[in-house]
Residue frames as a rotation matrix with the C-alpha (Angstrom) as fourth column:
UNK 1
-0.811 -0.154 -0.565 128.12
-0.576 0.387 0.720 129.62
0.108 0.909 -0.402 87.25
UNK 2
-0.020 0.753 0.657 125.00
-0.745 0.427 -0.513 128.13
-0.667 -0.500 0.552 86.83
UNK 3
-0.887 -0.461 -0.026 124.50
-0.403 0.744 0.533 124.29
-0.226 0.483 -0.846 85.16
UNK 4
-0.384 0.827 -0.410 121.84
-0.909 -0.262 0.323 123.36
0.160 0.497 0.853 82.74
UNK 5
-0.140 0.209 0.968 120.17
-0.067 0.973 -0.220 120.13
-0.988 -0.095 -0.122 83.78
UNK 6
-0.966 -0.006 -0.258 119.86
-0.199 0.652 0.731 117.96
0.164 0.758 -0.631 80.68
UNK 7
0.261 0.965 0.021 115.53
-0.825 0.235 -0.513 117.41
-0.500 0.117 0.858 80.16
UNK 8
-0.861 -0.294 0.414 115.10
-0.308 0.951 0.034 114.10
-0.404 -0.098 -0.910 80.26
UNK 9
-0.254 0.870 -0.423 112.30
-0.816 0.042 0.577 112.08
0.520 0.492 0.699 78.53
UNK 10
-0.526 0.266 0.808 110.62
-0.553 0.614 -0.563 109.56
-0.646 -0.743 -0.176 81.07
UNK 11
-0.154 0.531 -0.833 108.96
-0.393 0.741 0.545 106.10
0.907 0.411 0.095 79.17
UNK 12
-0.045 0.345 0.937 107.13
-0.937 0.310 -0.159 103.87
-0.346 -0.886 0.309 81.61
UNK 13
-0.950 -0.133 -0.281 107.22
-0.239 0.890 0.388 100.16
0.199 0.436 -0.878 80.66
UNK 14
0.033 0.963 -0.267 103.58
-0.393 0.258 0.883 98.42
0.919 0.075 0.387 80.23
UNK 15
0.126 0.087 -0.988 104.79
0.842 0.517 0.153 95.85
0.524 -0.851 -0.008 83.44
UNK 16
-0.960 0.005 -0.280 105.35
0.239 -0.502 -0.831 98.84
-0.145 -0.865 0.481 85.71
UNK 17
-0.648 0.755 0.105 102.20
-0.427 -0.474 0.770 100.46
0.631 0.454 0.629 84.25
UNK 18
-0.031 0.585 -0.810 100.72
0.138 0.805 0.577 97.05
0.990 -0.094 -0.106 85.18
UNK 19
-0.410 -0.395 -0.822 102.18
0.766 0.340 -0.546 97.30
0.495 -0.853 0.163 88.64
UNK 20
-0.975 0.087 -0.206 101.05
0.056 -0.795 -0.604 100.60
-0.216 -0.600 0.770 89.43
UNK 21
-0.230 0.950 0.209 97.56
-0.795 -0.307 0.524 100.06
0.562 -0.046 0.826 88.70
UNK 22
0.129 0.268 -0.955 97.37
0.409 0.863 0.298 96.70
0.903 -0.429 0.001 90.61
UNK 23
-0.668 -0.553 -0.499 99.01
0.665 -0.141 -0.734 98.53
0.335 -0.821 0.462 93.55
UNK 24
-0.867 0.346 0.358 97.13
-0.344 -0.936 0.072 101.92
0.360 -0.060 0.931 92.84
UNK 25
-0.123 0.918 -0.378 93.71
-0.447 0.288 0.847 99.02
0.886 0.273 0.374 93.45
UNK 26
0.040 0.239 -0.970 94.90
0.357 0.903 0.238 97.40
0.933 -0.356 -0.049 95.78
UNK 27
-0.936 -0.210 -0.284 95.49
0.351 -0.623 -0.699 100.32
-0.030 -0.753 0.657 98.38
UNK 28
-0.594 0.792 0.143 92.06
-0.685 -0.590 0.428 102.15
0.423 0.156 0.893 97.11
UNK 29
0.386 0.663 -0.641 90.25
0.163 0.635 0.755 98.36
0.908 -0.396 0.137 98.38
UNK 30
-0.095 0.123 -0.988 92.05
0.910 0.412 -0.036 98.98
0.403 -0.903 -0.151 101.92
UNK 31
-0.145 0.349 -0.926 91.33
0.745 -0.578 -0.334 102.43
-0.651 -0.738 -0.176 102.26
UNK 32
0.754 0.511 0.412 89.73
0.634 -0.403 -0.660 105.53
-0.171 0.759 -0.628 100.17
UNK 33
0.960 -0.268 -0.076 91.91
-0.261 -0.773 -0.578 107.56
0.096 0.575 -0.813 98.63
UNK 34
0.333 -0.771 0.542 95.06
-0.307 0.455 0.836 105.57
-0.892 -0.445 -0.085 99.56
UNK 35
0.231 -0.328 0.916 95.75
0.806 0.591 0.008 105.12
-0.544 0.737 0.401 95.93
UNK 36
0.963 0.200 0.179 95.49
0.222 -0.968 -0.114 108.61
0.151 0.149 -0.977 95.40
UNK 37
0.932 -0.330 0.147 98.26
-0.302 -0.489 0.818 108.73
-0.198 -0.808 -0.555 97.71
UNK 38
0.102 -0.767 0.633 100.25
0.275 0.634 0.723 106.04
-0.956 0.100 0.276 96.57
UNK 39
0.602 0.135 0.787 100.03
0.795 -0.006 -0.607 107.59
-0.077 0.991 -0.111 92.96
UNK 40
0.897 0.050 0.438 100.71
0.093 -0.993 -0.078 110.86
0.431 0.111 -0.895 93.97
UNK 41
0.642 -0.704 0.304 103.87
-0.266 0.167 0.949 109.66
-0.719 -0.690 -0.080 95.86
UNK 42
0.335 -0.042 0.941 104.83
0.668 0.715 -0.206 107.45
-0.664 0.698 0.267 92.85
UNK 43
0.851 -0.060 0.521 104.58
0.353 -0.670 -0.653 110.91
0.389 0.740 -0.549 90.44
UNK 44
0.655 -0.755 -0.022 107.10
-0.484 -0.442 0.755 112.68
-0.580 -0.484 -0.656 93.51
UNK 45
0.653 -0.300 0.695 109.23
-0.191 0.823 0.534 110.08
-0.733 -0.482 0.481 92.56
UNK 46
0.153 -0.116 0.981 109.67
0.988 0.054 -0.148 109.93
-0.036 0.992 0.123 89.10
UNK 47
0.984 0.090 0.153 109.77
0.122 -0.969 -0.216 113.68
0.129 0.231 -0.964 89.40
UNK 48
0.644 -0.709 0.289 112.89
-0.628 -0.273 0.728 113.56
-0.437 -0.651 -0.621 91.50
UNK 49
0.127 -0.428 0.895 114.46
0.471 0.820 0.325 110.85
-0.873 0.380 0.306 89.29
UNK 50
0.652 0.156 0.742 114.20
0.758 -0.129 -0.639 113.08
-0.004 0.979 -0.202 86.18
UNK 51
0.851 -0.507 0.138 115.98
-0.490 -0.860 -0.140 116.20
0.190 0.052 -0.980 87.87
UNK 52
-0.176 -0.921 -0.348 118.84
-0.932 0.269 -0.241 114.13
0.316 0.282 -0.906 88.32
UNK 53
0.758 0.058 -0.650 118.95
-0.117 0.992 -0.048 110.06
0.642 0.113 0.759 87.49
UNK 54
0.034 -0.844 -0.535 122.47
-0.106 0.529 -0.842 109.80
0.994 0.085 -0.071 88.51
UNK 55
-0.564 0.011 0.826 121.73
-0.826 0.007 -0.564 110.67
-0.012 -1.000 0.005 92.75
UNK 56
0.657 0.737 -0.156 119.77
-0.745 0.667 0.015 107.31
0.115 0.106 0.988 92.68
UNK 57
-0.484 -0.818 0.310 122.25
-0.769 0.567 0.295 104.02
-0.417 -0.096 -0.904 93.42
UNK 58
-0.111 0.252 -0.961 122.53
-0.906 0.371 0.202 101.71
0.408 0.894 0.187 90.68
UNK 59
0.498 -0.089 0.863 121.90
-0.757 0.441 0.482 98.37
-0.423 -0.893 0.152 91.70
UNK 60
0.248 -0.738 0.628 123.15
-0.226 0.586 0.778 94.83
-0.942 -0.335 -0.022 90.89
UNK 61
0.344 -0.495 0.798 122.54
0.937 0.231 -0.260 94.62
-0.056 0.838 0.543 87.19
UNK 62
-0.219 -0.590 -0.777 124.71
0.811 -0.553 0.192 98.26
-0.543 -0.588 0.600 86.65
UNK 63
-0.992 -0.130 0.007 123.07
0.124 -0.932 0.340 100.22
-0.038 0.338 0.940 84.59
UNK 64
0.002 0.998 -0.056 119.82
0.325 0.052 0.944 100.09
0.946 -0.020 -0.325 86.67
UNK 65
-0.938 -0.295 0.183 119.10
-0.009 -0.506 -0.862 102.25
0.348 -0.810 0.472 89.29
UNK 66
-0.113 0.868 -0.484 116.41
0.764 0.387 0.516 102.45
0.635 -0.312 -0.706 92.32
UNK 67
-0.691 -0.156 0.706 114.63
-0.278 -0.844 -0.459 105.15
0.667 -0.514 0.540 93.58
UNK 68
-0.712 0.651 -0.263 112.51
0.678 0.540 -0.499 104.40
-0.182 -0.534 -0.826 96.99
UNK 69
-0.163 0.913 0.375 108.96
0.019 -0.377 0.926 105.65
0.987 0.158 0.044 97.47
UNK 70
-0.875 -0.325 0.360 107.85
-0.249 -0.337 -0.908 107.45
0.416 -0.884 0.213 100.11
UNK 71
-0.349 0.652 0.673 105.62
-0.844 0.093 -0.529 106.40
-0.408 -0.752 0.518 102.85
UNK 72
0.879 0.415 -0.233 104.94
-0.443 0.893 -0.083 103.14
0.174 0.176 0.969 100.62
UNK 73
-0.095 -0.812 0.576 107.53
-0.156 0.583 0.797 99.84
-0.983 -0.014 -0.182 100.75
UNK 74
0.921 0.075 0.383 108.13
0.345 0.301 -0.889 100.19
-0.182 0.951 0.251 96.93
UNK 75
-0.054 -0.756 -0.653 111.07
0.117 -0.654 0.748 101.14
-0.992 -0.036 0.124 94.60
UNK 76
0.968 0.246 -0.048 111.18
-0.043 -0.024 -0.999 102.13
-0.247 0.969 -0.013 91.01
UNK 77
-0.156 -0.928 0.339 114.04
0.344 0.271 0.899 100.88
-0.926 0.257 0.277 88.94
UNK 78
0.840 0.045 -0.540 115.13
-0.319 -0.765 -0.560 102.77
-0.438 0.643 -0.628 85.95
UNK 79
0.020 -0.986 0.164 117.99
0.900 0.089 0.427 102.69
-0.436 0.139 0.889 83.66
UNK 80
0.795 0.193 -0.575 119.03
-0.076 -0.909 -0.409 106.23
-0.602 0.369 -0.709 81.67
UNK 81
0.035 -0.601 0.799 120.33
0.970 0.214 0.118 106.51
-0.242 0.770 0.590 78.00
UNK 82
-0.842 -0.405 0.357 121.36
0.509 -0.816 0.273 109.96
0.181 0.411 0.893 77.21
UNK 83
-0.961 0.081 0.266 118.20
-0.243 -0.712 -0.659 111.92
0.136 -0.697 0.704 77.56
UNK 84
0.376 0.884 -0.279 115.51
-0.469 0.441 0.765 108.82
0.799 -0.156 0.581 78.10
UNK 85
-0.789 -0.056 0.612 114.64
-0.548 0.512 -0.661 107.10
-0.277 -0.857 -0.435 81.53
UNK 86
0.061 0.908 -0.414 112.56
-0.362 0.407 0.839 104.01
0.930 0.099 0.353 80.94
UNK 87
-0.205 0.217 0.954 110.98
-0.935 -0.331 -0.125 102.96
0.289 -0.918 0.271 84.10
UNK 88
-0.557 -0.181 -0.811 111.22
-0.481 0.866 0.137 99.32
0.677 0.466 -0.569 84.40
UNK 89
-0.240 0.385 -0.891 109.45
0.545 0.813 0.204 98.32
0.803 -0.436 -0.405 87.68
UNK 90
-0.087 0.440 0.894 107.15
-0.882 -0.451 0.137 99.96
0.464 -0.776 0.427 90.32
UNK 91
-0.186 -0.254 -0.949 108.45
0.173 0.943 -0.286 96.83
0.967 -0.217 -0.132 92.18
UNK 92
0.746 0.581 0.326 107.12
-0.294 -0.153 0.944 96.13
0.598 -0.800 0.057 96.01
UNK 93
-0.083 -0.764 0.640 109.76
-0.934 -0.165 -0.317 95.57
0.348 -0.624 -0.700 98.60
UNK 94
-0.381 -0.029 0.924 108.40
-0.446 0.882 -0.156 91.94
-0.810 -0.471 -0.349 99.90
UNK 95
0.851 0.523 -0.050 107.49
-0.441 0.660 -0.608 90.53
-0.285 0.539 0.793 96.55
UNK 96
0.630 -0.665 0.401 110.17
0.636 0.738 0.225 87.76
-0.446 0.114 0.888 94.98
UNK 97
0.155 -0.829 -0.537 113.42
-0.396 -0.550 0.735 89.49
-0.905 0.099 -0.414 94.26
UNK 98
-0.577 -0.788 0.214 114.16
0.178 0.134 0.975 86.99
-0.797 0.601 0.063 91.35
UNK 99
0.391 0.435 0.811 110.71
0.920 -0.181 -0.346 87.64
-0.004 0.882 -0.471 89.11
UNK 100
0.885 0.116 -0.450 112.49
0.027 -0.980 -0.199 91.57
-0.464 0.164 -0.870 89.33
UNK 101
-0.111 -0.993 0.039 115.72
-0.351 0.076 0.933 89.96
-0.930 0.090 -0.357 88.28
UNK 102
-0.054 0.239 0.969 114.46
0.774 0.624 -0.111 88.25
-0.631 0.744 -0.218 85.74
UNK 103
0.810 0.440 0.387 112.52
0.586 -0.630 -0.510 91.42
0.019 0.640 -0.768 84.01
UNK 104
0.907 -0.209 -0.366 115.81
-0.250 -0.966 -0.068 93.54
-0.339 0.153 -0.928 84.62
UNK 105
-0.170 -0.641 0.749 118.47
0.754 0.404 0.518 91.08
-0.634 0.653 0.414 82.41
């Protein structure tokens, strides 16, 4: 028996946006193509979040979930409504926990 995944549409909020180009700059100033990398990690990410949202653990508000990023100290938080994932934060691992609390009320 095989099971149809469910195609998902993927929205990005402007503040991630924001976040991933500040990040995507701020790797490329400490080393060439290191934003490349950190982009191209970033896409993995979001790829693997679309084939299935739900393998992701939700976190404290509950219908937001976090997927890590490899080789960087980031996570992307998401929430999923039937068949949209908006992407709510390309959030860094040592910045302030409560400005990510705030944006995910």
């Amino acid at each position: 028996m095989k099971v149809k995944k469910k195609p998902y549409e993927i929205i990005i909020s402007p503040e991630a946006e924001n976040e991933l180009n500040i990040s995507k700059e701020f790797y490329d100033s400490k080393q060439e193509n290191l934003g490349k990398g950190f982009v191209k990690e970033v896409d993995n990410t979001i790829d693997r979040i679309a084939e299935n949202p739900e393998q992701f653990p939700k976190v404290k508000q509950k219908q937001v979930r976090k997927a890590r990023v490899n080789r960087f100290p980031f996570g992307i938080y998401f929430a999923v409504k039937d068949n949209l994932i908006n992407i709510l934060a390309v959030f860094h691992y040592n910045r302030n926990p409560k400005k990510l609390n705030k944006r995910l009320k």
